[in-house]
VMD Tcl script that draws the C-alpha trace (Angstrom):
set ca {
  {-1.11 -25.14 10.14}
  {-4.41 -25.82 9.78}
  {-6.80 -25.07 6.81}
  {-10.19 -23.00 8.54}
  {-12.65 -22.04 6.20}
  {-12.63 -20.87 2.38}
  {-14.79 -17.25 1.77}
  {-16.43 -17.07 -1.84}
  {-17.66 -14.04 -2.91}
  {-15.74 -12.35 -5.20}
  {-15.87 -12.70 -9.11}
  {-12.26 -11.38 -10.20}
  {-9.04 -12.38 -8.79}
  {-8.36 -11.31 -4.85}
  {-5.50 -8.51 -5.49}
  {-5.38 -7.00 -1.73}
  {-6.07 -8.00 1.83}
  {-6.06 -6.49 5.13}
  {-6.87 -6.80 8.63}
  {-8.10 -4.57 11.08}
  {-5.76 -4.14 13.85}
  {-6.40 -5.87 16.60}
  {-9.55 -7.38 15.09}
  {-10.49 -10.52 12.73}
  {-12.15 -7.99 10.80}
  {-11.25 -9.05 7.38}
  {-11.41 -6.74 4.10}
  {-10.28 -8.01 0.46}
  {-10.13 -6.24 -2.89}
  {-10.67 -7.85 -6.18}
  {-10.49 -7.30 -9.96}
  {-14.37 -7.36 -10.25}
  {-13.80 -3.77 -8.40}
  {-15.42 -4.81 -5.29}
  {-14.08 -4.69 -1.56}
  {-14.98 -7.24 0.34}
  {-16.12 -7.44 4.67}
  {-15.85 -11.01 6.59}
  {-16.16 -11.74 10.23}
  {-13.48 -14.25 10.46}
  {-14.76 -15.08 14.17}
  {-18.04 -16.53 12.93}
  {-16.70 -17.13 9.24}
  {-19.09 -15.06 7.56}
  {-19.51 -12.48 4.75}
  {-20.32 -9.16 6.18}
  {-21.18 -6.87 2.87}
  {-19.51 -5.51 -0.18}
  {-18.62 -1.95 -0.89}
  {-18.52 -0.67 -4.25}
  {-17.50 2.68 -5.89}
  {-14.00 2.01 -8.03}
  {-13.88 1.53 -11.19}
  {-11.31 -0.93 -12.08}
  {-9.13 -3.62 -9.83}
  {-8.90 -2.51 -5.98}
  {-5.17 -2.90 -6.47}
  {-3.99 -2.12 -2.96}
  {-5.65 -1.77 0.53}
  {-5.16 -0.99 4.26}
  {-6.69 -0.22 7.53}
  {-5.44 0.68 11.54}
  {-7.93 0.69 14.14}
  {-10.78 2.44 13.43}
  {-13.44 0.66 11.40}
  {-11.97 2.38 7.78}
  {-10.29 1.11 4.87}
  {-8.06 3.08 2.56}
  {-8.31 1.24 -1.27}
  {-6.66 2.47 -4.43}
  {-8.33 1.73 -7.79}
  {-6.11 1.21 -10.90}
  {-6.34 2.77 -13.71}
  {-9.40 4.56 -12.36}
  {-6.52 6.78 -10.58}
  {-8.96 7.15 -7.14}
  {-7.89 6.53 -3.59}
  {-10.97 5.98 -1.67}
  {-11.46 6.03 2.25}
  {-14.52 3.62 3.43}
  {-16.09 4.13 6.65}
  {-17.77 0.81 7.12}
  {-19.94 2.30 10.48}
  {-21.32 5.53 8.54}
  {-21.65 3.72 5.53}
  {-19.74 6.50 3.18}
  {-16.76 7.29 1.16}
  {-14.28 9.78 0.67}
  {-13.24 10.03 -2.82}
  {-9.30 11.26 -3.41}
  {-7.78 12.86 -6.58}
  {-4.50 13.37 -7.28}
  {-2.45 11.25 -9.18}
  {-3.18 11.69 -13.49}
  {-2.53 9.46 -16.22}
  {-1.20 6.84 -13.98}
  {-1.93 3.24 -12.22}
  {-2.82 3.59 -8.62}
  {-0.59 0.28 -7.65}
  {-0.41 0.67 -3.54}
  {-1.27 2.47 -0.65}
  {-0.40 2.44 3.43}
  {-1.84 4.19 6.20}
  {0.35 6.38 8.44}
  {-2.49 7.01 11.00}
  {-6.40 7.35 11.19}
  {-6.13 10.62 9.18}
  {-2.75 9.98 7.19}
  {-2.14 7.88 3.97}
  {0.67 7.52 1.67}
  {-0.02 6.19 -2.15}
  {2.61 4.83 -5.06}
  {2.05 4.86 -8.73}
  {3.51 3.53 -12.07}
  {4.40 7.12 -12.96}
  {7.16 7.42 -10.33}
  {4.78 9.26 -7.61}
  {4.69 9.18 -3.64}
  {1.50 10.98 -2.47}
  {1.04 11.77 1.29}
  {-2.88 12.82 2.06}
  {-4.62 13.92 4.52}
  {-8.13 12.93 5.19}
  {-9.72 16.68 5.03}
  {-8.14 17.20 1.97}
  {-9.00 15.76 -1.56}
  {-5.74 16.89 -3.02}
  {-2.38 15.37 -1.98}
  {-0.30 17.13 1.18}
  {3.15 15.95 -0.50}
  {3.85 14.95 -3.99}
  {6.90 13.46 -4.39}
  {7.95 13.56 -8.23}
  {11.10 11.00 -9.35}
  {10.70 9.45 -5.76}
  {12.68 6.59 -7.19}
  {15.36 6.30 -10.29}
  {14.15 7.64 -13.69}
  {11.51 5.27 -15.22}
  {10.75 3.11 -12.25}
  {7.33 2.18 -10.93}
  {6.58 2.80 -7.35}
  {5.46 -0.97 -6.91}
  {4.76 -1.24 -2.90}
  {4.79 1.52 0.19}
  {4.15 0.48 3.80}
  {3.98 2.60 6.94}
  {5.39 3.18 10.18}
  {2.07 3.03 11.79}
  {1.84 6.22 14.36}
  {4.65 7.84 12.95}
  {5.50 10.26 10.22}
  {8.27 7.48 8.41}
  {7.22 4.87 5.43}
  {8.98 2.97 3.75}
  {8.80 2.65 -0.63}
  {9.64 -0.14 -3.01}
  {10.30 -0.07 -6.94}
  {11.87 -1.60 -10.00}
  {14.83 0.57 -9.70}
  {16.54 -2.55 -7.42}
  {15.99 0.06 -4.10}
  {13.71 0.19 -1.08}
  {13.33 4.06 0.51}
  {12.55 5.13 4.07}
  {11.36 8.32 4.07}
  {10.25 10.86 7.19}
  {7.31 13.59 6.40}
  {8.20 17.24 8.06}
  {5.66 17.40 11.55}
  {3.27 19.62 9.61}
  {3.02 17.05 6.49}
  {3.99 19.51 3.92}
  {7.67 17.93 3.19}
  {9.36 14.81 2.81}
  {13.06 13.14 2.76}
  {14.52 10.14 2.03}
  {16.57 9.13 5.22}
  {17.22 5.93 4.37}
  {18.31 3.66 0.84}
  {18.62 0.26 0.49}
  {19.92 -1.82 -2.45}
  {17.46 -4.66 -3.29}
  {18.13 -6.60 -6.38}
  {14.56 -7.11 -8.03}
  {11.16 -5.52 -8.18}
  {9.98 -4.51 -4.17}
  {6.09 -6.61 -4.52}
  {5.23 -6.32 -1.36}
  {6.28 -4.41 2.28}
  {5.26 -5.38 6.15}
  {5.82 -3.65 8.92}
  {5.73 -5.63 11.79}
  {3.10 -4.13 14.59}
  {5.84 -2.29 16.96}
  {7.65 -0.81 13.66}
  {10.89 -2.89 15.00}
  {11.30 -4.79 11.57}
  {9.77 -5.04 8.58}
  {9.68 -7.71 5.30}
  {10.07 -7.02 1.81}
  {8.69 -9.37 -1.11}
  {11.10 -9.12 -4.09}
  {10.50 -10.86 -7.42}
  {12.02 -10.71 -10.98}
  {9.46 -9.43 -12.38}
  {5.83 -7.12 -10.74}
  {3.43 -9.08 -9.31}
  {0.73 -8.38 -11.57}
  {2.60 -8.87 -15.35}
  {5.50 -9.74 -16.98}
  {6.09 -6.03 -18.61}
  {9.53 -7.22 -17.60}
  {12.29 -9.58 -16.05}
  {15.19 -9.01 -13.87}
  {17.56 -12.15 -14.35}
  {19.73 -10.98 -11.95}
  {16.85 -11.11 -8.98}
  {15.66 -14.01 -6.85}
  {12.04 -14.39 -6.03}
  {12.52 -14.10 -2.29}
  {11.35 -12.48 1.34}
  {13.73 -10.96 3.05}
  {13.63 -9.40 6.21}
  {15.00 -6.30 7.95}
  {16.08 -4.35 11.28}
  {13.84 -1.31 11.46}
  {17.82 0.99 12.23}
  {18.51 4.04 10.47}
  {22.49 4.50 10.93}
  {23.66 6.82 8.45}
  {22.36 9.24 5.74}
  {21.96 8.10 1.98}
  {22.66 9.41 -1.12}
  {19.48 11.51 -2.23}
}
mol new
graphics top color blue
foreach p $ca { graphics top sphere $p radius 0.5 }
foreach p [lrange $ca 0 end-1] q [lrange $ca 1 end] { graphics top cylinder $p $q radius 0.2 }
display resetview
């Protein structure tokens, strides 16, 4: 591997990246509350895009030049369209951290937050299609969600030592789990891989962002997973 090119910009720590599929269009999100365009062809800074008011905690985009952010403790998810130059401001979860969020498809998102939450949205809508209330154990922090890009599955991580895989109902108005998975240790970070075949989980003792507590019993670790759903779980 070979170092390319270091981007400066940003004033706060870099707390999400994301590529544009099947681009080297480059977007990052930072604790100075700013999201971040490069060209990673030419290795240049594009612009910034501002709008949330605390640290872009989680990001993601598909194909179409967009990019889905969620903002902290300023409880916003926000969808940029880079071409039109606009934003689509998203309320839903309250008194809360805003920790992740995934894309489904160009008009379908999912978010997680500290209070326990799965949100599914729709693009047309500034109120949540699905709320999902206790989505993990009692307590837990919904800590990473990835999805099944083109499909109606994702997948959620937490502190309750389990990864979900849920499926939304064709119309997006319902959700189940399908799928649980015992992970020992707080889920940090999920990939899908681009055909939805596998996908990798980041586990850590503790979240990725604070020490608000410690899980001897984990190993920091990646581990990876078959994308099969063979049996039904305990709900």
């Amino acid at each position: 591997m070979t170092f390319v090119k270091c981007f400066r910009k940003h004033r706060g720590a870099i707390t999400a990246l994301s590529f544009r599929r099947n681009s080297h269009l480059l977007m990052s999100g930072s604790a100075d509350r700013s999201i971040n365009l490069w060209n990673c062809d030419d290795k240049l800074y594009i612009e910034s895009l501002y709008g949330h008011q605390d640290t872009v905690m989680g990001m993601d985009s598909f194909l179409q030049e967009r990019v889905v952010t969620v903002g902290a403790r300023d409880k916003t998810l926000r969808l940029w369209k880079i071409q039109e130059e606009s934003q689509l401001v998203f309320n839903g979860h309250k008194n809360t951290v805003l920790d992740c969020v995934s894309m489904l498809n160009e008009e379908h998102f999912v978010t997680g937050s500290q209070d326990n939450v799965l949100c599914v949205w729709h693009i047309k809508k500034k109120k949540p299609a699905i709320t999902k209330l206790n989505a993990h154990s009692p307590g837990s922090w919904i800590s990473a969600v990835a999805g099944l890009k083109n499909t109606e599955c994702f997948i959620s991580g937490s502190n309750d030592n389990s990864v979900k895989i849920w499926a939304c109902a064709a119309n997006y108005r319902t959700m189940e789990c399908i799928k649980c998975i015992e992970v020992i240790g707080t889920i940090n970070a999920i990939v899908v891989s681009a055909d939805n075949s596998c996908f990798a989980l980041g586990v850590g003792q503790e979240h990725k962002m604070g020490r608000w507590w410690s899980n001897k019993d984990a190993r920091n670790k990646i581990l990876l997973y078959p994308m099969v759903i063979e049996d039904e779980v305990d709900r």
